[in-house]
Structure formats: structure tokens, C-alpha cells
GUKOL-139550 format. One record per atom (N, C-alpha, C): x, y negated, z; residue number from 1; atom name. Coordinates in steps of 0.001 Angstrom, whole numbers. Layout:
N
{node {X; Y; Z}; NUM; CA} ...
//
This chain:
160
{node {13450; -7375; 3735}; 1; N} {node {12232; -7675; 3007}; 1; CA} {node {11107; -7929; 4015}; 1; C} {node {10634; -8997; 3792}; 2; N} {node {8794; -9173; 4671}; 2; CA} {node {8013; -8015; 3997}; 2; C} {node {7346; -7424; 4934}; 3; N} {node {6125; -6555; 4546}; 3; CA} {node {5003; -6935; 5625}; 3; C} {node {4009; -6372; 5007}; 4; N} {node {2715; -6083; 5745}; 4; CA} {node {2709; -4561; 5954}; 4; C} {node {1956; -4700; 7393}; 5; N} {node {1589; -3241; 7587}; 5; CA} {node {422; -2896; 8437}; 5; C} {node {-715; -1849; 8392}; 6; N} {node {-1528; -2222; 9444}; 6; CA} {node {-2171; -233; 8788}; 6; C} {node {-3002; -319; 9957}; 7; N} {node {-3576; 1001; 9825}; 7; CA} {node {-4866; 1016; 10921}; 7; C} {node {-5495; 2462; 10149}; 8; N} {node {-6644; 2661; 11106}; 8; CA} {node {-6089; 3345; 12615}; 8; C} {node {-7120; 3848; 13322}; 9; N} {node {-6495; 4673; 14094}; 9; CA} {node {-6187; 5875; 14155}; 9; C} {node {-6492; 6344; 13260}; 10; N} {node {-5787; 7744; 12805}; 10; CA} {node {-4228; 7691; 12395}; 10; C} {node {-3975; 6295; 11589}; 11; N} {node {-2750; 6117; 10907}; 11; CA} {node {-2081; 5319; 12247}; 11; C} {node {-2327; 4901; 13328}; 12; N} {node {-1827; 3999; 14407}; 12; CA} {node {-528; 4381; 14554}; 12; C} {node {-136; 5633; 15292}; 13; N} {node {787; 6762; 15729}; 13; CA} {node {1839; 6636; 14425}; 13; C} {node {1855; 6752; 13626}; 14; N} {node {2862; 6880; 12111}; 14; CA} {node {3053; 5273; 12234}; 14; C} {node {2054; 4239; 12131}; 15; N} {node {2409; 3200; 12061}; 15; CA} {node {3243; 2167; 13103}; 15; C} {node {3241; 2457; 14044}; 16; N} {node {4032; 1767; 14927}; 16; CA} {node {5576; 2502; 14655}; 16; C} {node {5580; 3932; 14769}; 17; N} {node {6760; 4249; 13895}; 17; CA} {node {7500; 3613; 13367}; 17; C} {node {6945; 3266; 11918}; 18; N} {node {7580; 2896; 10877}; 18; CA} {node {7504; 1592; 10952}; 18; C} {node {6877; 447; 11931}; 19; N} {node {7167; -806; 12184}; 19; CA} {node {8330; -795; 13036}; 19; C} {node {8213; 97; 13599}; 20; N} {node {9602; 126; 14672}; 20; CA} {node {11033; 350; 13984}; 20; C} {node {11088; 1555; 12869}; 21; N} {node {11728; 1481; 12357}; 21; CA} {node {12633; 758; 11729}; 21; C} {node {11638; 190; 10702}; 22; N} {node {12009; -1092; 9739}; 22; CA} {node {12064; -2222; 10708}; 22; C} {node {11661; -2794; 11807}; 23; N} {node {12256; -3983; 12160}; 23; CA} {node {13869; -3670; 12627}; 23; C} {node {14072; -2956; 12719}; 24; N} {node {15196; -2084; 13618}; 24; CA} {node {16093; -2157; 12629}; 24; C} {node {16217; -2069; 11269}; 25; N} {node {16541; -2351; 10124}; 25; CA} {node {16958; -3460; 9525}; 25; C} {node {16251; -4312; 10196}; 26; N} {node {16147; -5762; 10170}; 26; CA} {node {15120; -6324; 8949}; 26; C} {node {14166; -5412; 8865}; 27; N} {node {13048; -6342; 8005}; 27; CA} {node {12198; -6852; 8161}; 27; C} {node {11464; -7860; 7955}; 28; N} {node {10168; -8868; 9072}; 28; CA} {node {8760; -8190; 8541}; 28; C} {node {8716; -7655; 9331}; 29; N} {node {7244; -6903; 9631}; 29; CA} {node {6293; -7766; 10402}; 29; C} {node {4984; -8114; 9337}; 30; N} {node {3636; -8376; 10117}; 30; CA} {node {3148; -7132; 9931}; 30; C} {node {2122; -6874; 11715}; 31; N} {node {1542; -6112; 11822}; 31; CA} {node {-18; -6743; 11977}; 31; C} {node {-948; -6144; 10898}; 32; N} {node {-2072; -6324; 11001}; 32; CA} {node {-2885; -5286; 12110}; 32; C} {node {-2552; -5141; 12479}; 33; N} {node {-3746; -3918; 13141}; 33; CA} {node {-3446; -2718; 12552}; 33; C} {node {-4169; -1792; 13413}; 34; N} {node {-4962; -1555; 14719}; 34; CA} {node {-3888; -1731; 15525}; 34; C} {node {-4176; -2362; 16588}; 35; N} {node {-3261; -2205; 18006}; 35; CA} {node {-3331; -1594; 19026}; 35; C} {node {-4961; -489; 18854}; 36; N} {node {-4927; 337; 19982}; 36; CA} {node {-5125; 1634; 18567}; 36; C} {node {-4740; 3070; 18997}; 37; N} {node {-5123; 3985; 18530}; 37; CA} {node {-5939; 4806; 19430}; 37; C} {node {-6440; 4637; 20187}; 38; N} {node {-7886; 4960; 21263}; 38; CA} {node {-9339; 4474; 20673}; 38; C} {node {-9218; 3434; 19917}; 39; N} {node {-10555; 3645; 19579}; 39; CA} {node {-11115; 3881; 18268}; 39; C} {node {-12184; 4226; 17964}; 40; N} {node {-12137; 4739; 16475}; 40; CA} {node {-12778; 3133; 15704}; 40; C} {node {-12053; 2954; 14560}; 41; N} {node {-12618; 1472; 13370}; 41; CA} {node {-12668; 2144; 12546}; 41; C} {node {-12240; 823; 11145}; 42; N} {node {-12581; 1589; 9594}; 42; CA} {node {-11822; 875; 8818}; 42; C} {node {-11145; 2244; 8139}; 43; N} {node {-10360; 2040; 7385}; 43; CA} {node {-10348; 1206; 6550}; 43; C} {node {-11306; 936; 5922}; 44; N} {node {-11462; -414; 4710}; 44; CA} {node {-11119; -1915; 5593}; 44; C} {node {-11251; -1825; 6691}; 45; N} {node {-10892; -3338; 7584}; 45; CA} {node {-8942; -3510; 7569}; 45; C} {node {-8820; -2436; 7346}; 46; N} {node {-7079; -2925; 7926}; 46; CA} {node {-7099; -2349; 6004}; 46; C} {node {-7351; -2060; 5310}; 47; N} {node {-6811; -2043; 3593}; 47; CA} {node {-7264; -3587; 2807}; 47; C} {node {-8302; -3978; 3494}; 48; N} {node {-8617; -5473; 3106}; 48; CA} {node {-7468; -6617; 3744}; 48; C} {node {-7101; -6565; 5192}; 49; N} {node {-6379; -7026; 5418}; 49; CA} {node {-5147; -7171; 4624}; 49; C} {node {-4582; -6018; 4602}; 50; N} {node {-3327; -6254; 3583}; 50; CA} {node {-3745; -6269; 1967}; 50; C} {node {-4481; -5923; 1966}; 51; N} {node {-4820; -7133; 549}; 51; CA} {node {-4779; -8297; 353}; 51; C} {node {-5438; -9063; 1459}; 52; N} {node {-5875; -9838; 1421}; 52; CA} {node {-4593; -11069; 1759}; 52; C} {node {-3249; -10587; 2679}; 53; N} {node {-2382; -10944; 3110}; 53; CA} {node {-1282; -11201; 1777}; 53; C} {node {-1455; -9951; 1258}; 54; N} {node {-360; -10118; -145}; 54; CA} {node {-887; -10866; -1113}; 54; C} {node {-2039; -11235; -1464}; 55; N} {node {-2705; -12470; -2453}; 55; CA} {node {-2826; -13529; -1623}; 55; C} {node {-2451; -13643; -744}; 56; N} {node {-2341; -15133; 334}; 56; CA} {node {-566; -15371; -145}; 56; C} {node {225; -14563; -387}; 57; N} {node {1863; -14836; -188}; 57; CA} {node {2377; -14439; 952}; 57; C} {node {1433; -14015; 1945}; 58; N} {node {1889; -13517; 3206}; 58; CA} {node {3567; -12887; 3162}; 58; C} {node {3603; -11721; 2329}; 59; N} {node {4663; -10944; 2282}; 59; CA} {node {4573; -10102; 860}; 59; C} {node {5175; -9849; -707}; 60; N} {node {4821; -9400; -1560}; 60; CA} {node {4472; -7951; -1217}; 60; C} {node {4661; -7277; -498}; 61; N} {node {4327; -5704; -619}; 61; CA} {node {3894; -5344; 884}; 61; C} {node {3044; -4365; 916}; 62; N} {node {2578; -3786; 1817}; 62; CA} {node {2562; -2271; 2317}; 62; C} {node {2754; -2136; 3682}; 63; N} {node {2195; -319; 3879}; 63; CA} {node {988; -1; 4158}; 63; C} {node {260; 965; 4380}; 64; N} {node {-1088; 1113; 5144}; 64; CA} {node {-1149; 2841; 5059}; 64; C} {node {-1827; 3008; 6435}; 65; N} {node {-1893; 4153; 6951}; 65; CA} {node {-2779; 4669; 7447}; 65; C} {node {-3957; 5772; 7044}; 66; N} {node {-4576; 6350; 7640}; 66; CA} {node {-4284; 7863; 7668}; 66; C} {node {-5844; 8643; 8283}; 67; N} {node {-5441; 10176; 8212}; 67; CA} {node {-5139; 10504; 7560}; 67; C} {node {-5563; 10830; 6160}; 68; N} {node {-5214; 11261; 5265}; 68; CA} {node {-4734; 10736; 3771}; 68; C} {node {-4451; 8882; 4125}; 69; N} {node {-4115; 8233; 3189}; 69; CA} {node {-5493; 8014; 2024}; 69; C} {node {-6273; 8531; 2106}; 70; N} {node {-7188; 8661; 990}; 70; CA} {node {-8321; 7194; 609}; 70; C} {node {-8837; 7372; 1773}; 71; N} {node {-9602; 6017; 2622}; 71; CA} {node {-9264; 4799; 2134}; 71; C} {node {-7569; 4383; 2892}; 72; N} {node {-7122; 3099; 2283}; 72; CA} {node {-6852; 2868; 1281}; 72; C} {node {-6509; 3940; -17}; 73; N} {node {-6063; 3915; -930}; 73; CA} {node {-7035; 3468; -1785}; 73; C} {node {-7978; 4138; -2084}; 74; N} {node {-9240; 3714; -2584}; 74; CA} {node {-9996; 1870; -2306}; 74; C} {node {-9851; 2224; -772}; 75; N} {node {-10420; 668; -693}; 75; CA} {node {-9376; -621; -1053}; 75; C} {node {-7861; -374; -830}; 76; N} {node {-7298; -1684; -957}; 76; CA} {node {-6907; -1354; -2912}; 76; C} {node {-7143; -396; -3488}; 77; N} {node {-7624; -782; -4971}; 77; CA} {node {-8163; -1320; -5199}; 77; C} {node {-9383; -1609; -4092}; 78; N} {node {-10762; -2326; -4624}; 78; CA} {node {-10267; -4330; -5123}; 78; C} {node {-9291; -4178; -4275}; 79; N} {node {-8721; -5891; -4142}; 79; CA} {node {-8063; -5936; -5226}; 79; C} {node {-8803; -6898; -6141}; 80; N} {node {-7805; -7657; -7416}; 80; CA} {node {-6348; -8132; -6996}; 80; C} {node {-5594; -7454; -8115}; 81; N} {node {-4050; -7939; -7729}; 81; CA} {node {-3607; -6827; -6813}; 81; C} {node {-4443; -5717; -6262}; 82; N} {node {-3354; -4835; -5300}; 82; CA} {node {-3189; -3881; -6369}; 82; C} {node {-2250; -3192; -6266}; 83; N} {node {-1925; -1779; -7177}; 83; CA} {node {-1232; -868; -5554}; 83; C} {node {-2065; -56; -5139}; 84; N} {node {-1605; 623; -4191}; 84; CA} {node {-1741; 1887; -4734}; 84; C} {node {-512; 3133; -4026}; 85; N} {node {-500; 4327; -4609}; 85; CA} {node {-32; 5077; -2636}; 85; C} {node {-991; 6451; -2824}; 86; N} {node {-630; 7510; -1836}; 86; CA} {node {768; 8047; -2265}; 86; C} {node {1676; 7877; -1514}; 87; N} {node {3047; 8694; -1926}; 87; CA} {node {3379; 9372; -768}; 87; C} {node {3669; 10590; -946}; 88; N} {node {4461; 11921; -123}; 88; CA} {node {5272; 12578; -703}; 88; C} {node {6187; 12030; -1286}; 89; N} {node {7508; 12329; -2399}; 89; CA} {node {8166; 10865; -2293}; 89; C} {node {9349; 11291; -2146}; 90; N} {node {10452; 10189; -2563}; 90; CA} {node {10330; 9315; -3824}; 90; C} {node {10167; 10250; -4661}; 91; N} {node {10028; 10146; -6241}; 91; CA} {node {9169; 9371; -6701}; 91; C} {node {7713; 9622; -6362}; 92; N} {node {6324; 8159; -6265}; 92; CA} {node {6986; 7219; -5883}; 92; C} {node {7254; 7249; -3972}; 93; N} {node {8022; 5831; -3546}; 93; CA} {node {8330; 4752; -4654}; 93; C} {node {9440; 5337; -5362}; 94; N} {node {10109; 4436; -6054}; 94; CA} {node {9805; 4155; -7497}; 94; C} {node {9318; 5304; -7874}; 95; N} {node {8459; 5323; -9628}; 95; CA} {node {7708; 4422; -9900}; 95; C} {node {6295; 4565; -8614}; 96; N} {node {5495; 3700; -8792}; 96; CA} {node {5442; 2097; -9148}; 96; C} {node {6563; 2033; -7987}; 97; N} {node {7300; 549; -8271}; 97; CA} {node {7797; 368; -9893}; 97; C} {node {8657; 995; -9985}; 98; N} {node {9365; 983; -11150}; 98; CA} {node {8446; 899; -12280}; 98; C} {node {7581; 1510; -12312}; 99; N} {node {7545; 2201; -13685}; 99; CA} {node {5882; 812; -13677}; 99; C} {node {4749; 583; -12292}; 100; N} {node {3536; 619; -12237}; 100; CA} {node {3216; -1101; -11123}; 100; C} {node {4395; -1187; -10907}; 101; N} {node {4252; -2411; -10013}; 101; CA} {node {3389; -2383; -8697}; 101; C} {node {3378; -817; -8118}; 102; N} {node {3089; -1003; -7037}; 102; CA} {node {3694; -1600; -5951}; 102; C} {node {2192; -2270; -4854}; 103; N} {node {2827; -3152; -4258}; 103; CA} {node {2099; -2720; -2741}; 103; C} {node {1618; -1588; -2497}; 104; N} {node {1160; -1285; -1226}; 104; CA} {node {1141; -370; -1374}; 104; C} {node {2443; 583; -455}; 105; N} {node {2672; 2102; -375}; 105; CA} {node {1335; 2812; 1022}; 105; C} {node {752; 3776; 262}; 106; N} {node {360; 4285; 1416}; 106; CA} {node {323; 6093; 1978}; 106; C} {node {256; 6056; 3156}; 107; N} {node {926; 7225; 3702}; 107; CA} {node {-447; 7831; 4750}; 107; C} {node {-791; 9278; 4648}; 108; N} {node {-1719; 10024; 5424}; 108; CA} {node {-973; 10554; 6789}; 108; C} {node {-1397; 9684; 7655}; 109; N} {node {-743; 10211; 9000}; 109; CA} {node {-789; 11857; 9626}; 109; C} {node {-1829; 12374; 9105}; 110; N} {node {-1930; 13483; 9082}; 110; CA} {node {-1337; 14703; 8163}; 110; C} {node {-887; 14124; 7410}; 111; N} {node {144; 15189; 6588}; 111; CA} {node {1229; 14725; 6452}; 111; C} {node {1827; 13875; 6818}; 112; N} {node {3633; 13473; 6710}; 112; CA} {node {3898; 12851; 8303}; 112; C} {node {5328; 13146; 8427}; 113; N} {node {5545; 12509; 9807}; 113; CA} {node {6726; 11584; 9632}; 113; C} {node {7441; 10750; 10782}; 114; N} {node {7730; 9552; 10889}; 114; CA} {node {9131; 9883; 9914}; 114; C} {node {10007; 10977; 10151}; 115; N} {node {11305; 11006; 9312}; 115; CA} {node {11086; 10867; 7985}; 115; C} {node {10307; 11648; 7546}; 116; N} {node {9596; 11348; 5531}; 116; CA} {node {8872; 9834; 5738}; 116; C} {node {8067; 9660; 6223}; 117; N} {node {7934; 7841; 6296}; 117; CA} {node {8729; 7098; 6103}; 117; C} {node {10464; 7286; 6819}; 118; N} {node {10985; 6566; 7058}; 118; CA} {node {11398; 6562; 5395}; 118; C} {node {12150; 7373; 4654}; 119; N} {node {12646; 7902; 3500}; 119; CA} {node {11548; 7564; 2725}; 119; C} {node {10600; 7677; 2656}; 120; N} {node {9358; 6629; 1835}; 120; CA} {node {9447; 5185; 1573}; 120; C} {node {9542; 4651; 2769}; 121; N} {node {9829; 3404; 2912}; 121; CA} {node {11133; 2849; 2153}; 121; C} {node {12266; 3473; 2335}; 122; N} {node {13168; 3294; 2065}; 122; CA} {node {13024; 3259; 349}; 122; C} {node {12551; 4204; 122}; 123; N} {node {12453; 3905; -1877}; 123; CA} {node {11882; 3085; -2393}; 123; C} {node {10295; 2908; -1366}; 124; N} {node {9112; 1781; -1882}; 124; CA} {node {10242; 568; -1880}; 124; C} {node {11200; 502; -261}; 125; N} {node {11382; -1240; -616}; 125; CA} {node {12669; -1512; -1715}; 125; C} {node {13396; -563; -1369}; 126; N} {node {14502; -776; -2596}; 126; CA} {node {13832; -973; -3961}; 126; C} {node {12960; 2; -4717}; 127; N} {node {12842; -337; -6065}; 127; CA} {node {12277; -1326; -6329}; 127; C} {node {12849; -1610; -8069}; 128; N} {node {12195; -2934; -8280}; 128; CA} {node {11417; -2683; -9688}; 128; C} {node {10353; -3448; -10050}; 129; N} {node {9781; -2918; -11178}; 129; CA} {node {10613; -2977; -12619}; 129; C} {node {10614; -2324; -13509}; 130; N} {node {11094; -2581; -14430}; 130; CA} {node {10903; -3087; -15741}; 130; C} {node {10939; -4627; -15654}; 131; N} {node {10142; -5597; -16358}; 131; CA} {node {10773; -5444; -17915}; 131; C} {node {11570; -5517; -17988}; 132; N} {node {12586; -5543; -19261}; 132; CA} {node {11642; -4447; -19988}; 132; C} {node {11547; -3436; -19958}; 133; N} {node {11245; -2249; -20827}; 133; CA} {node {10208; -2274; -21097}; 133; C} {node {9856; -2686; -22629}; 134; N} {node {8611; -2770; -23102}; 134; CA} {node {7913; -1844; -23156}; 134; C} {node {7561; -271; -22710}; 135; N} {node {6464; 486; -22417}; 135; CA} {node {5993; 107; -21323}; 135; C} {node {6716; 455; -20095}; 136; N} {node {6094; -591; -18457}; 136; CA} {node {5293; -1681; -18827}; 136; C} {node {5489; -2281; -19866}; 137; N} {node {5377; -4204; -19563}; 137; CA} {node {3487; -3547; -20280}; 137; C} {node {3806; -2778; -21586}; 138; N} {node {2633; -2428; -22384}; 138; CA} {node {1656; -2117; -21408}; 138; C} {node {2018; -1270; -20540}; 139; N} {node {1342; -288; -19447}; 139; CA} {node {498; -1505; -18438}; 139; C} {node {1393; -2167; -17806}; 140; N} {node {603; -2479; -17052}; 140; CA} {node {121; -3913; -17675}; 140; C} {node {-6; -4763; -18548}; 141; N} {node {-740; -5237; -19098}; 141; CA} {node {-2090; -4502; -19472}; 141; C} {node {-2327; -3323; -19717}; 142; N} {node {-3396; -2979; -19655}; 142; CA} {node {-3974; -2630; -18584}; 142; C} {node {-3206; -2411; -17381}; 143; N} {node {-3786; -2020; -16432}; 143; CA} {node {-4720; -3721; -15730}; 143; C} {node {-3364; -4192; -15803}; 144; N} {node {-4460; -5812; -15812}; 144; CA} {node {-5733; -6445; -16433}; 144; C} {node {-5579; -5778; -17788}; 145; N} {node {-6803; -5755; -18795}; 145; CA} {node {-7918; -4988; -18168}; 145; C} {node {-7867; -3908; -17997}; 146; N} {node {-8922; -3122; -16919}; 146; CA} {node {-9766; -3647; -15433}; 146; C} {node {-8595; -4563; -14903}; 147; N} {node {-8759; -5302; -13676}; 147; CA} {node {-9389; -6754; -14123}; 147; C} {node {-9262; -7505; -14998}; 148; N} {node {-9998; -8625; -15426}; 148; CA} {node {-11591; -8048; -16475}; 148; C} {node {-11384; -7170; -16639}; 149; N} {node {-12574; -6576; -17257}; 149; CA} {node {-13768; -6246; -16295}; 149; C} {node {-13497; -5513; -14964}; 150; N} {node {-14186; -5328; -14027}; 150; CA} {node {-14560; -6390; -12769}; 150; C} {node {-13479; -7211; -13121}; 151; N} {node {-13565; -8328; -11815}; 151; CA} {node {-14353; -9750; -12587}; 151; C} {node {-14660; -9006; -13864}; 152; N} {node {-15419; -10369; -13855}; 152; CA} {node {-16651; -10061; -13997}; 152; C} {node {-17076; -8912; -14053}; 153; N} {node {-18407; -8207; -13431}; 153; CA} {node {-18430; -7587; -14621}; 153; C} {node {-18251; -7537; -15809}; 154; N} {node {-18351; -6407; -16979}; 154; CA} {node {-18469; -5093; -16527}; 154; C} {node {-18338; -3860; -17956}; 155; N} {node {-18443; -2568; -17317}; 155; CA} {node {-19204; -2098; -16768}; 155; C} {node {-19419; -609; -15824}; 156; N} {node {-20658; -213; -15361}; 156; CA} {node {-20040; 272; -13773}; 156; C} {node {-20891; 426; -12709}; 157; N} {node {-20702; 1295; -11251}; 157; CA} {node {-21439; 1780; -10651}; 157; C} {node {-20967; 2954; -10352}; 158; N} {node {-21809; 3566; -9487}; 158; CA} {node {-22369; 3719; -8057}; 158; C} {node {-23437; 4193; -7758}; 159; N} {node {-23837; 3355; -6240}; 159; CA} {node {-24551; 4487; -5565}; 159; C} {node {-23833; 4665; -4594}; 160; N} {node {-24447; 6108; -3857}; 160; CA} {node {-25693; 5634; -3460}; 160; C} 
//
């Protein structure tokens, strides 16, 4: 499978990992960044990236990695068309997919290490969503409904 993958520098260390891994595997990994983990950036720069890569066709699914997963998760939601979920269970890995059409797994470098990454990975890319079953299909049609509701500026937000 092509993926995207990229991280801050907190997530750097886990992420070369698991690029190493999976090419090793034989799957075609673009790496967006960071390429040094020495200096400090921001997380929303490498969660836009792979947003921005998977609504290009770049590669359908993505990883992303920071300290605590929290950061990217939040910001590459922000991108219409991503459905990204924090998973540290096998069980998310592959649910999410299944059940939610996630399409950018992400992982807190600071609380999981490269062997559970690897076993993460492994569920995110195997599962496939499960289109046939009309509760899923109900589900995330609304979740799309929510996402065209807000992206076309409707609704209300809040602003620190």
C-alpha cells in the first residue's frame, strides 16, 4: 500500500521507525517531514501536509506522529475529507477503518513505542471499510453531513 507519513519532532524518533519498517515490508512510503528531530516545529505543519497529500491522490491513507498524538489529531480533522483517529489498541487500528472510514492513523510518540506501532500499522493498513452494511454507510453519511455543514461556513466556533 502507498502511504503518507510525516511527524513533528517529538513524533520524528517513532516515525522513521515505522517508515523503516513498512518500506522493509515492501510498502511505498512518502515521507513528509520532519527530517531532523533536533529542532523544535509545529505540529499542525506536518498534519496539513498529509492532508493535504491524501486530497491531492498522493496516497489514500496516512500516518502522523507527534508527542502525544493529540496535536495532529485535532489539526488534520481540521482538513475536509480527512477522518483521522489517535489509536493505541489494535482494535481502533482496524475498527476505525471498518466501521468510520478512517484514513490517517495517528500515534503519540510518547506513549507507545516502535513494536505496538508496528502492530498498529499492520491493522490500519489491512482493514477495509465496510461499505455494504447499511448502519456504517448511515453513519458516515452523516458524518459527511456535519463536514459539508461546517465547511461551507454554517454553524457556530469558537475563538480563543
Amino acid at each position: 500500500m502507498k502511504l503518507v507519513i510525516s511527524a513533528d519532532h517529538a513524533g520524528f524518533n517513532l516515525k522513521e521507525e515505522v517508515r523503516a519498517y513498512l518500506t522493509k515490508a515492501g510498502h511505498e512510503i512518502v515521507d513528509l517531514g520532519a527530517y531532523n528531530g533536533n529542532v523544535p516545529d509545529d505540529y499542525p505543519d506536518f498534519a496539513e501536509k498529509v492532508g493535504e497529500a491524501i486530497r491531492q491522490g498522493v496516497a489514500p491513507r496516512g500516518i502522523l506522529i507527534c508527542g502525544s498524538g493529540v496535536g495532529v489529531c485535532v489539526a488534520a480533522n481540521k482538513i475536509p475529507g480527512i477522518r483521522a483517529g489517535m489509536c493505541h489498541d489494535t482494535y481502533s487500528a482496524h475498527q476505525g477503518v471498518e466501521h468510520d472510514d478512517m484514513n490517517v492513523i495517528i500515534f503519540g510518540a510518547r506513549i507507545i513505542g516502535a513494536s505496538l506501532a508496528y502492530e498498529l500499522v499492520e491493522a490500519f493498513i489491512h482493514a477495509k471499510f465496510i461499505a455494504g452494511e447499511e448502519r456504517f454507510q448511515r453513519r458516515f453519511k452523516k458524518v459527511l453531513a456535519i463536514e459539508a455543514k461546517y465547511q461551507c461556513g454554517q454553524g457556530s466556533s469558537s475563538q480563543a
